[in-house]
N, CA, C and O atoms as a CHARMM CRD file, in Angstrom:
* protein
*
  196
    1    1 UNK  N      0.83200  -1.20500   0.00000 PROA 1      0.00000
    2    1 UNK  CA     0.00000   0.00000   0.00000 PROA 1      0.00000
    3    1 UNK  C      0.87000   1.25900   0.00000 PROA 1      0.00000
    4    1 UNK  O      1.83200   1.44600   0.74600 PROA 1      0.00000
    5    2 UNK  N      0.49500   1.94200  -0.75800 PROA 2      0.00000
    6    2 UNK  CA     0.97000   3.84600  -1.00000 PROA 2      0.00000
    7    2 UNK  C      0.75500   4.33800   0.27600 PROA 2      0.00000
    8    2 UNK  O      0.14900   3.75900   1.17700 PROA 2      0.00000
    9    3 UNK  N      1.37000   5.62800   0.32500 PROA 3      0.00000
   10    3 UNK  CA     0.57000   6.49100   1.21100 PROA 3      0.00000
   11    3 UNK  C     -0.68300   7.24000   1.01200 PROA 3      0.00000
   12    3 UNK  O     -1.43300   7.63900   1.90300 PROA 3      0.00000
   13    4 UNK  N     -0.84900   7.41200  -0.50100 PROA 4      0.00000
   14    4 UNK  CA    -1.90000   7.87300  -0.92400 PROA 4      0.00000
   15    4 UNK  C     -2.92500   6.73400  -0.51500 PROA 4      0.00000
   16    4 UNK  O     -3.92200   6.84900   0.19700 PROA 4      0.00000
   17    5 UNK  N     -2.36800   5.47500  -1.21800 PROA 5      0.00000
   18    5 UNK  CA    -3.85400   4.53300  -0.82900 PROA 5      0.00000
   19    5 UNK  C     -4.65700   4.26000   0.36000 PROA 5      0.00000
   20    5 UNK  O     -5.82100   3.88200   0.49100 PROA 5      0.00000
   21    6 UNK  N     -3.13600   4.73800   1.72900 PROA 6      0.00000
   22    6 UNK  CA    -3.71700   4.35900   2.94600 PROA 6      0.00000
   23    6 UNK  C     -4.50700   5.67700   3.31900 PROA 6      0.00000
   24    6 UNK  O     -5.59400   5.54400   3.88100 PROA 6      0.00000
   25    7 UNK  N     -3.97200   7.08200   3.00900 PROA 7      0.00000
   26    7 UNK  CA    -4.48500   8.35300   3.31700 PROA 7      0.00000
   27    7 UNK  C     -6.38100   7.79900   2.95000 PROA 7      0.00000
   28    7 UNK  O     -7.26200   7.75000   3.80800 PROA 7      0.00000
   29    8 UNK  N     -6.57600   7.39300   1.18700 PROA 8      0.00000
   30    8 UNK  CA    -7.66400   7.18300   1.34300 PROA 8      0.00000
   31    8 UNK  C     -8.67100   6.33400   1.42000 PROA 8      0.00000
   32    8 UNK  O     -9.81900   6.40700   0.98100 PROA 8      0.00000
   33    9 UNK  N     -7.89600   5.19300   2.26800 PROA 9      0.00000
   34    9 UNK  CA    -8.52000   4.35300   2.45800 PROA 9      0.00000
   35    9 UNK  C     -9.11600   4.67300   4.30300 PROA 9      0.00000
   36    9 UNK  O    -10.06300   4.18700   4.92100 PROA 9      0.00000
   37   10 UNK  N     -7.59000   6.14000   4.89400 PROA 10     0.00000
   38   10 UNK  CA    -8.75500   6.15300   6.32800 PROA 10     0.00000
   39   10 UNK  C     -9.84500   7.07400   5.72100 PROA 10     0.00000
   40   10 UNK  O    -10.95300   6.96700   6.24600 PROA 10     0.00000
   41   11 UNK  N     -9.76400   7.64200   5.06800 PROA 11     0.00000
   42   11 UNK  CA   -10.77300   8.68900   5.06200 PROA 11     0.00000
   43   11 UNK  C    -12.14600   7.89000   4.48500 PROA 11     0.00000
   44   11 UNK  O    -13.30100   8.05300   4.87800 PROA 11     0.00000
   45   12 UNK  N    -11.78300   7.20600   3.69500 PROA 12     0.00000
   46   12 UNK  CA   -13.41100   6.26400   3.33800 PROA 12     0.00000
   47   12 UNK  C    -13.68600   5.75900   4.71500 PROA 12     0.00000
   48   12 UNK  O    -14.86300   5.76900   5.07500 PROA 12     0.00000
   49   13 UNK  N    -12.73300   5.30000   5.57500 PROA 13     0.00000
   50   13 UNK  CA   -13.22500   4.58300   6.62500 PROA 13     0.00000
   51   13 UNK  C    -14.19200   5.89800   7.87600 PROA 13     0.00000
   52   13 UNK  O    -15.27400   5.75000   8.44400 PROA 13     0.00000
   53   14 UNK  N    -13.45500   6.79400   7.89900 PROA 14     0.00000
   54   14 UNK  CA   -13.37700   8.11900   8.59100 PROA 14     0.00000
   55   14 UNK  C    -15.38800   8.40700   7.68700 PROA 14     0.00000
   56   14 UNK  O    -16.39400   8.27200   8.38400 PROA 14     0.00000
   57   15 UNK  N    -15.44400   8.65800   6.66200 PROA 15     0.00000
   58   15 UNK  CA   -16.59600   8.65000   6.43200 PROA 15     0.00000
   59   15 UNK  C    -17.52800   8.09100   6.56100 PROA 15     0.00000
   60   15 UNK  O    -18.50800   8.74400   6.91900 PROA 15     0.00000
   61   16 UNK  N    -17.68700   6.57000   6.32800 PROA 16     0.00000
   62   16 UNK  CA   -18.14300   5.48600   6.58300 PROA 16     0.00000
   63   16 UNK  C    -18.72800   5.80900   8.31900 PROA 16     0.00000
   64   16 UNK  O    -19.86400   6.13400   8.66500 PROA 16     0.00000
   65   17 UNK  N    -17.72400   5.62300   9.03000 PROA 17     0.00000
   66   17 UNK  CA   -17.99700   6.04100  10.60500 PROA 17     0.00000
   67   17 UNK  C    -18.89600   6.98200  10.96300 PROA 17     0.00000
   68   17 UNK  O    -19.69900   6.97600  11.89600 PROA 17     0.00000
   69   18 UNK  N    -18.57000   8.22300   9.68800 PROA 18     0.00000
   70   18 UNK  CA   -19.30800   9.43800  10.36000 PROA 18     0.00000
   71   18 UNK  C    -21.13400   9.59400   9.68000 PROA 18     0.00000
   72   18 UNK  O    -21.98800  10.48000   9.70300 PROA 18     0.00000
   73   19 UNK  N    -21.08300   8.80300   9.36900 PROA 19     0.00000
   74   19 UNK  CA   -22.44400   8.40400   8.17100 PROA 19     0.00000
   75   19 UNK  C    -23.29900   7.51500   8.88900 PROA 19     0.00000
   76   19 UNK  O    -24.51700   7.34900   8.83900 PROA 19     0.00000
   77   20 UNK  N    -22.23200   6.88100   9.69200 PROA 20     0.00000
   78   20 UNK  CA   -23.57100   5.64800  10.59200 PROA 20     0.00000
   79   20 UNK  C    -23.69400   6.39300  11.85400 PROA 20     0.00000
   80   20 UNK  O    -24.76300   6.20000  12.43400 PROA 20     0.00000
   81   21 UNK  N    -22.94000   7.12700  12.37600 PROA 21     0.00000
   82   21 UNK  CA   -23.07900   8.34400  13.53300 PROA 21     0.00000
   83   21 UNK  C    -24.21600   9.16200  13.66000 PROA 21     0.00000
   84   21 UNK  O    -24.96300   9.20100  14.63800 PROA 21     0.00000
   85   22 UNK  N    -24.35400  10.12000  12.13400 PROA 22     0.00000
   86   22 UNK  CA   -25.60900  10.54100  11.81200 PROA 22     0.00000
   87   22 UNK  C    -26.43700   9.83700  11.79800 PROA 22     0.00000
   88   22 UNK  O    -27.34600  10.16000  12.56200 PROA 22     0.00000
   89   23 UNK  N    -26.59700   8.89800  11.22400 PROA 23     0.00000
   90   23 UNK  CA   -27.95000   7.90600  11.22300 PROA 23     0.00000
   91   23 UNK  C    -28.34000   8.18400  12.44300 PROA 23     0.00000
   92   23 UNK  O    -29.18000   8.94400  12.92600 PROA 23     0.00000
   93   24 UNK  N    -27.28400   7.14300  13.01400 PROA 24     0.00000
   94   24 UNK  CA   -27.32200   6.64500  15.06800 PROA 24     0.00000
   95   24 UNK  C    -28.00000   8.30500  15.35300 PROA 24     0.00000
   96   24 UNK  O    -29.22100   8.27700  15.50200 PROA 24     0.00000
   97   25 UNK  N    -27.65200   9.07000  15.40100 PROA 25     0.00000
   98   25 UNK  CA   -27.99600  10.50600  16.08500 PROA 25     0.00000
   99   25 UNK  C    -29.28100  10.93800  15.59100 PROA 25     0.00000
  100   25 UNK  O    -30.07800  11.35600  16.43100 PROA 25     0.00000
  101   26 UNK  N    -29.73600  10.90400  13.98300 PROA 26     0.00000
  102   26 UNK  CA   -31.12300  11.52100  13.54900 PROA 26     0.00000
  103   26 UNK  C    -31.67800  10.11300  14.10500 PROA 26     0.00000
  104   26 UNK  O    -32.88700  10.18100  13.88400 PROA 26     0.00000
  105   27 UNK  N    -31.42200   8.92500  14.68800 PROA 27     0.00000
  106   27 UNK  CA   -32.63100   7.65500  15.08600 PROA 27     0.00000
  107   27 UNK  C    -32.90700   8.34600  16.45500 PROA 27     0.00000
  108   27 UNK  O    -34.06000   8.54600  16.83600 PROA 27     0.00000
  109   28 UNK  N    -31.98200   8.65000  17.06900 PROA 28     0.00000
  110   28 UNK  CA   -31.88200   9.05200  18.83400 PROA 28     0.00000
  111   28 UNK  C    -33.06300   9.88300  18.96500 PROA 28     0.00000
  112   28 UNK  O    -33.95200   9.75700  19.80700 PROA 28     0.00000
  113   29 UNK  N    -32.94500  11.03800  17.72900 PROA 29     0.00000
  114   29 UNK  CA   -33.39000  12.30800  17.83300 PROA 29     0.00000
  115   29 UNK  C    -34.54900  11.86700  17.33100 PROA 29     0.00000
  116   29 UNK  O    -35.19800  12.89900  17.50300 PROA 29     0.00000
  117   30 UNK  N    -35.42100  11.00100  16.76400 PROA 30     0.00000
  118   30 UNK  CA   -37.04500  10.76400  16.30700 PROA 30     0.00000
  119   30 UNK  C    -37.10400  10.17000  17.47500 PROA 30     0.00000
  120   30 UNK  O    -37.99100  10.72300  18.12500 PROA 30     0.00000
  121   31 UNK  N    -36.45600   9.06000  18.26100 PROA 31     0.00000
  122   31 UNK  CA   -36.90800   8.54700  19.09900 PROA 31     0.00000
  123   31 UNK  C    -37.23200   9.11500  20.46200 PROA 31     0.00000
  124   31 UNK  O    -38.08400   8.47300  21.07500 PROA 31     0.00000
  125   32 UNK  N    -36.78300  10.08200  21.01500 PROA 32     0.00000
  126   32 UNK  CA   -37.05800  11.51000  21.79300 PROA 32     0.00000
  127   32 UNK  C    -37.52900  12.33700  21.76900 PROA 32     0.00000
  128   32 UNK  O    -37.50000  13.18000  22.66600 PROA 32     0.00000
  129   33 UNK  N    -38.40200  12.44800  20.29900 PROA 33     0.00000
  130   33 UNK  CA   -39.18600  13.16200  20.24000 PROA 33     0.00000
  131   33 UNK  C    -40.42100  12.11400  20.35000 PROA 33     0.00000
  132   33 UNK  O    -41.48500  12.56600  20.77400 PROA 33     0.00000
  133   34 UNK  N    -40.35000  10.81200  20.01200 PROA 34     0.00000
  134   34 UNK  CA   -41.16200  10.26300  19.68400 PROA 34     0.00000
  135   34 UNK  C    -41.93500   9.90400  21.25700 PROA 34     0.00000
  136   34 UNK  O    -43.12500  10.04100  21.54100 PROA 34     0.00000
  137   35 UNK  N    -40.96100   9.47400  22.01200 PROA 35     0.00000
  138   35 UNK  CA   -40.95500   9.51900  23.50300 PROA 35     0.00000
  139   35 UNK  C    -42.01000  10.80200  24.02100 PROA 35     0.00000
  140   35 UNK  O    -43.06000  10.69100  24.65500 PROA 35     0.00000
  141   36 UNK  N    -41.39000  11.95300  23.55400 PROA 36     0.00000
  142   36 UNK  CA   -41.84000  12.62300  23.98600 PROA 36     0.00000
  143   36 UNK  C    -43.24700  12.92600  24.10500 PROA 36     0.00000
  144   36 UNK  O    -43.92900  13.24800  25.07800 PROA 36     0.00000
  145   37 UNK  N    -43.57300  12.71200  22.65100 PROA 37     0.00000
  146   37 UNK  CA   -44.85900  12.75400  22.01900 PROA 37     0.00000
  147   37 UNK  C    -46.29500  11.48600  22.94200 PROA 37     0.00000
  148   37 UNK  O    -47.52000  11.55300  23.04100 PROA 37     0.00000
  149   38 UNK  N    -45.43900  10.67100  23.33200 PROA 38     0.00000
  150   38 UNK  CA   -46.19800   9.44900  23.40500 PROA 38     0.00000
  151   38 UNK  C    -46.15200   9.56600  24.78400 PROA 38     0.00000
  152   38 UNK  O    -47.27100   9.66300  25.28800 PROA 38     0.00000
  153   39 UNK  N    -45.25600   9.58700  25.52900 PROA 39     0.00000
  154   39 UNK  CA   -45.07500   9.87400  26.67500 PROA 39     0.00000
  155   39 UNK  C    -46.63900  10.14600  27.51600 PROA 39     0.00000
  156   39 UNK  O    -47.49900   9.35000  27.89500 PROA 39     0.00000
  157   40 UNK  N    -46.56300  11.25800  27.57500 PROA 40     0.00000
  158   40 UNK  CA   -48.01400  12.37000  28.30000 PROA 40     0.00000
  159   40 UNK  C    -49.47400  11.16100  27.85200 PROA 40     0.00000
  160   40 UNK  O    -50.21100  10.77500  28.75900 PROA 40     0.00000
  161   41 UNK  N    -49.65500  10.79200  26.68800 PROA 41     0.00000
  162   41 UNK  CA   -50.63500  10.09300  26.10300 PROA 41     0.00000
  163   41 UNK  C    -50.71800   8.61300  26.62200 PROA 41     0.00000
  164   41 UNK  O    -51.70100   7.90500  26.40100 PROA 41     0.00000
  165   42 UNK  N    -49.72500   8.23500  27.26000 PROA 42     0.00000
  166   42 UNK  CA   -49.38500   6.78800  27.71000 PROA 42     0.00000
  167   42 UNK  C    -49.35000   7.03000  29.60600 PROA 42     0.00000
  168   42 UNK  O    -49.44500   6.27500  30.57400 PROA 42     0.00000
  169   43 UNK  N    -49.21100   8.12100  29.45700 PROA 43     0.00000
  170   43 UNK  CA   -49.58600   8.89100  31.51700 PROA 43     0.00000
  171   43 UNK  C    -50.61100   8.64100  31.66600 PROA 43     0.00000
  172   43 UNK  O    -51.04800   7.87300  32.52300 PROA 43     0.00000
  173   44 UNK  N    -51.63500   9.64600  30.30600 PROA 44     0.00000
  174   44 UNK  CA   -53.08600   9.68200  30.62000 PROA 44     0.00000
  175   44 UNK  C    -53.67100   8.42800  30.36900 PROA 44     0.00000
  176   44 UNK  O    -54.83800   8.57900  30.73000 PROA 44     0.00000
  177   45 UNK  N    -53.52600   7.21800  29.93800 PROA 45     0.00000
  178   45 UNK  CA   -54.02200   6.39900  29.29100 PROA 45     0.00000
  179   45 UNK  C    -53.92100   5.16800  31.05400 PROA 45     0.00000
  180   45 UNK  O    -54.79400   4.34600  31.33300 PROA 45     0.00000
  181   46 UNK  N    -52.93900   5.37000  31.71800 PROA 46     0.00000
  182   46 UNK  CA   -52.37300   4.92400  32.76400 PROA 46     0.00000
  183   46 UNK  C    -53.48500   4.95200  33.86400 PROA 46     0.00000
  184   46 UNK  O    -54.11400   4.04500  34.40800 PROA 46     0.00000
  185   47 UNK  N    -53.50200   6.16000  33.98600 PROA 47     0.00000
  186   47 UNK  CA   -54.17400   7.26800  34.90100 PROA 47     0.00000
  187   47 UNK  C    -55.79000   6.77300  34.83500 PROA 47     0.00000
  188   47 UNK  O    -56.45200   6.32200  35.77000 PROA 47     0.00000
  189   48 UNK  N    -56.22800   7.00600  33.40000 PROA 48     0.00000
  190   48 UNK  CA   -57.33900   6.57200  33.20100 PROA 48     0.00000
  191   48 UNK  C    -57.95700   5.17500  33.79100 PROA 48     0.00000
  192   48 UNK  O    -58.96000   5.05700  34.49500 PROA 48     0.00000
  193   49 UNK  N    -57.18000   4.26700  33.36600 PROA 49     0.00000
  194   49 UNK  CA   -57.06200   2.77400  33.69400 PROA 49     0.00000
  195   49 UNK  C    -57.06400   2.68100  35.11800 PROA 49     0.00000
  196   49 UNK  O    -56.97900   1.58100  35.66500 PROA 49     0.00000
């Protein structure tokens, strides 16, 4: 391997990483809202019962 090849072989990797990060982070972020949302509706539903 070059140095060029290894330079871009971290950076595919370096991307790769930062691509499933976002995912991981916009899933976190529906799921906290989603929480959120459901949350209060799953109190009252409790409460009711």
């Amino acid at each position: 391997m070059s140095k060029g090849k290894i330079i871009s072989f971290l950076i595919k990797k370096n991307n790769y990483i930062s691509h499933n990060f976002n995912i991981l982070f916009s899933q976190m972020r529906l799921l906290i809202l989603f929480l959120r949302v459901i949350n209060p509706t799953l109190l009252f539903k409790i409460i009711l019962n």
